[in-house]
C-alpha positions in Angstrom: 5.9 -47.8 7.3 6.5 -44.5 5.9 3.8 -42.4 4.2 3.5 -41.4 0.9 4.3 -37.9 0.5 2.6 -35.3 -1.6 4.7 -33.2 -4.6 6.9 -30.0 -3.6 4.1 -27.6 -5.0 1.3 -29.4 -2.9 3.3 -28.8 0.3 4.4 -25.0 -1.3 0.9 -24.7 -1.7 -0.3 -25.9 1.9 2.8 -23.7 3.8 1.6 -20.7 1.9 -2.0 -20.8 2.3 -1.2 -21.5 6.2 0.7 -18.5 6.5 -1.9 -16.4 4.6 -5.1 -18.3 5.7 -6.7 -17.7 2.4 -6.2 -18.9 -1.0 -6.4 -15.1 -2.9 -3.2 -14.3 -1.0 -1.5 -17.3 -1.0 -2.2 -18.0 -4.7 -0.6 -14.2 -5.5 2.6 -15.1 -2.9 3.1 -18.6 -5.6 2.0 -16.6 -8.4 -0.6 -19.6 -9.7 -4.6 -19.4 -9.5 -6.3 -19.5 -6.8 -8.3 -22.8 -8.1 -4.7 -24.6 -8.6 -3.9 -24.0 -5.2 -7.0 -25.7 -4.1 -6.3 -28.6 -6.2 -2.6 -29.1 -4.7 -4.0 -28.9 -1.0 -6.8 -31.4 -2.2 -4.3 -33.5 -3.4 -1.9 -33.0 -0.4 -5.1 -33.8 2.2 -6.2 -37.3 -0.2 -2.6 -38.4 0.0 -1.5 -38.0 3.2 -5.2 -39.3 4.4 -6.0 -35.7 6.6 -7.7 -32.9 6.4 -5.6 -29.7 6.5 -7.7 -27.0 7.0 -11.3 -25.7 8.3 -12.5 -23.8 5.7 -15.2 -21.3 6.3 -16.3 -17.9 5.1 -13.9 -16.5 7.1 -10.9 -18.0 5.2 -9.2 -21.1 6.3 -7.5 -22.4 9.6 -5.3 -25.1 10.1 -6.8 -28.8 11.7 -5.2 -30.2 14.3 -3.6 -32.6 11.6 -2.5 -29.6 9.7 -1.2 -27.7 12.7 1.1 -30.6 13.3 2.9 -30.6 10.4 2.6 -26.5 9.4 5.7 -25.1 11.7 8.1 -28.0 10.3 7.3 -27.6 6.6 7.7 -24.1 6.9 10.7 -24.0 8.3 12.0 -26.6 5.8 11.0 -24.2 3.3 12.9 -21.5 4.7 15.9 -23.8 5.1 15.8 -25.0 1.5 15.6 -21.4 0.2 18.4 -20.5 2.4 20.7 -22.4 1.1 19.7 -21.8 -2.7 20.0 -17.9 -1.4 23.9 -19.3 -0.8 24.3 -20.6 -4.3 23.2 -17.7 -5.7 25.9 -15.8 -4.3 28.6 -17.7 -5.6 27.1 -18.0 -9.3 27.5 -14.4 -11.2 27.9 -12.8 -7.5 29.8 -10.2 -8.7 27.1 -9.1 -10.7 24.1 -7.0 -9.7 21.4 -5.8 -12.4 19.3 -2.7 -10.6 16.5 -1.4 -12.5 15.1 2.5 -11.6 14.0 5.6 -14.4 16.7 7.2 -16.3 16.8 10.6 -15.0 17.4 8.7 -11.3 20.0 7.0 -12.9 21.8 10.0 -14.9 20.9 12.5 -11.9 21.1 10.6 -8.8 22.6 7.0 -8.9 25.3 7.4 -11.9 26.9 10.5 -10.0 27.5 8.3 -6.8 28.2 5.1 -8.2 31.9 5.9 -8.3 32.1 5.3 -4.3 30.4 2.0 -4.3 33.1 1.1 -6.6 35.8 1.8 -4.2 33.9 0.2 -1.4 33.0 -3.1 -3.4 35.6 -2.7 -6.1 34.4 -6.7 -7.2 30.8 -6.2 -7.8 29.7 -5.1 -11.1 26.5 -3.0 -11.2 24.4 -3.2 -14.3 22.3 -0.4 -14.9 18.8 -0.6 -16.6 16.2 2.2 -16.9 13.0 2.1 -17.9 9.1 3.5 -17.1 7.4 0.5 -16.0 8.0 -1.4 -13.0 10.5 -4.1 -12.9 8.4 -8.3 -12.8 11.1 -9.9 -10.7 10.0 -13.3 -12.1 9.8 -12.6 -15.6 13.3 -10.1 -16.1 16.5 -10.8 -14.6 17.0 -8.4 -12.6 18.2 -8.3 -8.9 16.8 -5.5 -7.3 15.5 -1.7 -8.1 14.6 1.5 -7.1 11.1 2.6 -7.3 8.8 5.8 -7.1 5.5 4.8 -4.9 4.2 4.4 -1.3 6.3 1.2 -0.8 3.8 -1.7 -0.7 4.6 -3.8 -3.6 3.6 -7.3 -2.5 6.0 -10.0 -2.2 8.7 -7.5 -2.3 10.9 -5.6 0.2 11.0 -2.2 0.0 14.0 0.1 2.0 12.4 4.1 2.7 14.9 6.5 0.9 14.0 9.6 0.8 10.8 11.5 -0.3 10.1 13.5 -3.3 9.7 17.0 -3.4 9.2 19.9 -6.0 10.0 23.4 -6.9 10.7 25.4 -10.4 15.0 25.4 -11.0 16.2 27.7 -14.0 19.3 28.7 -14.9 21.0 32.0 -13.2 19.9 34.1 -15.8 16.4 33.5 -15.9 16.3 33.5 -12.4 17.8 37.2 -12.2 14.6 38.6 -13.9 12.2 36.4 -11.9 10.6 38.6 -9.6 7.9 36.3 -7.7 6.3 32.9 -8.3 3.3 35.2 -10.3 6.0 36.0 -12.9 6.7 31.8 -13.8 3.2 32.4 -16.1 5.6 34.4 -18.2 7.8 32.3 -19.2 8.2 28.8 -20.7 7.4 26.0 -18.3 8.7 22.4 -18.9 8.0 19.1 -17.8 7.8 15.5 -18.6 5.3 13.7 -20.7 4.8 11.5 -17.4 4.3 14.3 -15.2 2.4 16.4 -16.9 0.3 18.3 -13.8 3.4 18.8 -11.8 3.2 22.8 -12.0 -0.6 23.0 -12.0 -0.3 21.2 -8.8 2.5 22.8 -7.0 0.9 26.3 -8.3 -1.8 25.2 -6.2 0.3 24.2 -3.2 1.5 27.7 -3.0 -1.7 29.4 -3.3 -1.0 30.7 -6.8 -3.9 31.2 -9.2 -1.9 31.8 -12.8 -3.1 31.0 -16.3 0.1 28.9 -18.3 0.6 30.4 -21.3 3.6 28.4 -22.5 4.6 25.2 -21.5 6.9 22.5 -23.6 6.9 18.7 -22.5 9.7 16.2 -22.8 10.2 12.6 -23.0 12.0 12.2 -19.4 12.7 14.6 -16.8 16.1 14.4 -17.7 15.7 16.0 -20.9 13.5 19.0 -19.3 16.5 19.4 -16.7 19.4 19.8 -19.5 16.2 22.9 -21.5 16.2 24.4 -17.9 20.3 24.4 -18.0 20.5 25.4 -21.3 17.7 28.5 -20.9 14.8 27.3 -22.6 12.3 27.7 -19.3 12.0 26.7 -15.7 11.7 23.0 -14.7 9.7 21.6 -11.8 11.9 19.1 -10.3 13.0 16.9 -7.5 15.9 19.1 -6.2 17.4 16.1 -4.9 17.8 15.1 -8.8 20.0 17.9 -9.5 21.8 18.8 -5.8 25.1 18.8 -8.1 23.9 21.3 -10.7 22.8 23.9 -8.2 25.9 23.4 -6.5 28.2 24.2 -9.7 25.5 27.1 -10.4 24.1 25.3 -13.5 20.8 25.5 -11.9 19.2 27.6 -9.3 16.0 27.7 -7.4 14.2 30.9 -7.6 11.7 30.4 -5.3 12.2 29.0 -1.4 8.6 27.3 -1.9 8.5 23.5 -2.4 5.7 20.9 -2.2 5.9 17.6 -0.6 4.6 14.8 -3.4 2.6 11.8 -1.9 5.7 9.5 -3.2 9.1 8.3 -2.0 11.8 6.8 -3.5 12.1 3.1 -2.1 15.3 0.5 -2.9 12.8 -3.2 -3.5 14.3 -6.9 -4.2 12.1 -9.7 -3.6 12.0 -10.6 0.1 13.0 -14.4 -1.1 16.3 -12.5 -1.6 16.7 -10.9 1.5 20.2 -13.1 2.4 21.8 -11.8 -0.4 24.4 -10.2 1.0 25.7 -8.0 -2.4 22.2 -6.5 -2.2 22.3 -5.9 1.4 25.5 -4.0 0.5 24.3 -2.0 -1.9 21.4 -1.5 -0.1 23.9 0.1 2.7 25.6 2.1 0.3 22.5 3.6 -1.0 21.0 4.7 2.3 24.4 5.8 3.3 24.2 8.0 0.3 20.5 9.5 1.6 21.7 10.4 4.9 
């Protein structure tokens, strides 16, 4: 006679809080309370007539009882979200919606995008920008790229490339720029985000100078197009504008550049990671960095 079995979400629950050995992490990894998680397993043990797990102050092991069972469930759960991972390629797979900031996306991602078109002429990339960090379970959006140290739970996150800093200007401005000293002369922009970028990298250098003007923008993007135009000197990523200084819109003045404690990371949720549309753009991308 066959026993009863408990619900999907009790043996979710058990599988997750066997890999993790503790409810906090487990809980986070289902995205449900910690106190829910405990009922499913309760009501996974009273059904199936077991006890799972030891539980102690160190966390919680597996019984014997659960230690039977654990290796098949979880790989049943890694076939069964295998082959949804298959049906979502075939449902909208020509369709990819990345998320990242704007002036990435106008100064970085938009100027490439062209040659991922030629190398996957039938996937459609969908572009959205905005300040705060793509919730994977709550927007519908595939994948992103991100400005952090890379350890965004639950997700995957690729290493691009790191940021750096240093002043760019236009050519004329640059001509009368004798040393780094002679930036406290002139108009300094930045981003409303960033607003300590030049204090800091003043201080990287070794520079002690008194701003007397500055002028803040909305994005990054917008203080790149004043430094174009000649209303002051930008700190940027010169990654973010390698094509301006290359057509001579923008220079760097200055050879000094400070390494930021951020990198650019390309993150999808690591329930996606047989995707194979994000794989490729993921291998267009780094391609790109190299």
């Amino acid at each position: 006679m066959n026993k009863p079995l408990p619900s999907y979400n009790a043996l979710r629950a058990f599988v997750a809080t066997g890999k993790h050995g503790n409810l906090k992490d487990a809980a986070a990894e289902l995205f449900v309370t910690a106190s829910a998680l405990s009922h499913q397993i309760k009501n996974a043990e009273t059904i199936l007539g077991v006890q799972l797990f030891k539980r102690s102050k160190a966390g919680l092991t597996l019984t014997s009882e659960g230690g039977i069972i654990y290796d098949d469930l979880s790989r049943a759960f890694s076939l069964i979200q295998q082959s949804i991972d298959k049906l979502d390629t075939h449902t909208n797979s020509n369709i990819l919606n990345i998320s990242m900031l704007s002036t990435f996306a106008m100064r970085w991602f938009i100027p490439r995008l062209s040659s991922f078109q030629q190398q996957y002429p039938d996937i459609e990339v969908r572009i959205s920008t905005s300040v705060h960090e793509v919730n994977f379970n709550q927007e519908d959006m595939a994948c992103a790229i991100r400005s952090g140290h890379g350890n965004w739970q639950g997700l995957h996150a690729e290493y691009l490339f790191s940021e750096t800093f240093t002043p760019v200007c236009n050519p004329n401005i640059a001509k009368i720029l004798q040393s780094p000293k002679n930036l406290a002369q002139h108009t300094l922009l930045h981003a409303r985000l960033r607003p300590d970028d030049w204090q800091v990298w003043f201080h990287a250098v070794g520079i002690d100078v008194t701003i007397q003007h500055e002028q803040t923008f909305e994005t990054r993007n917008f203080a790149i197009q004043a430094a174009m135009d000649g209303v002051g000197i930008a700190m940027i990523d010169p990654s973010l504008v390698a094509e301006d200084i290359k057509a001579g819109r923008l220079v760097t003045p200055f050879p000094q550049t400070m390494a930021d404690k951020s990198a650019y990371y390309f993150v999808y949720p690591q329930a996606q990671a047989n995707n194979i549309h994000i794989q490729q753009l993921q291998s267009w991308i780094l391609q790109q960095t190299m």
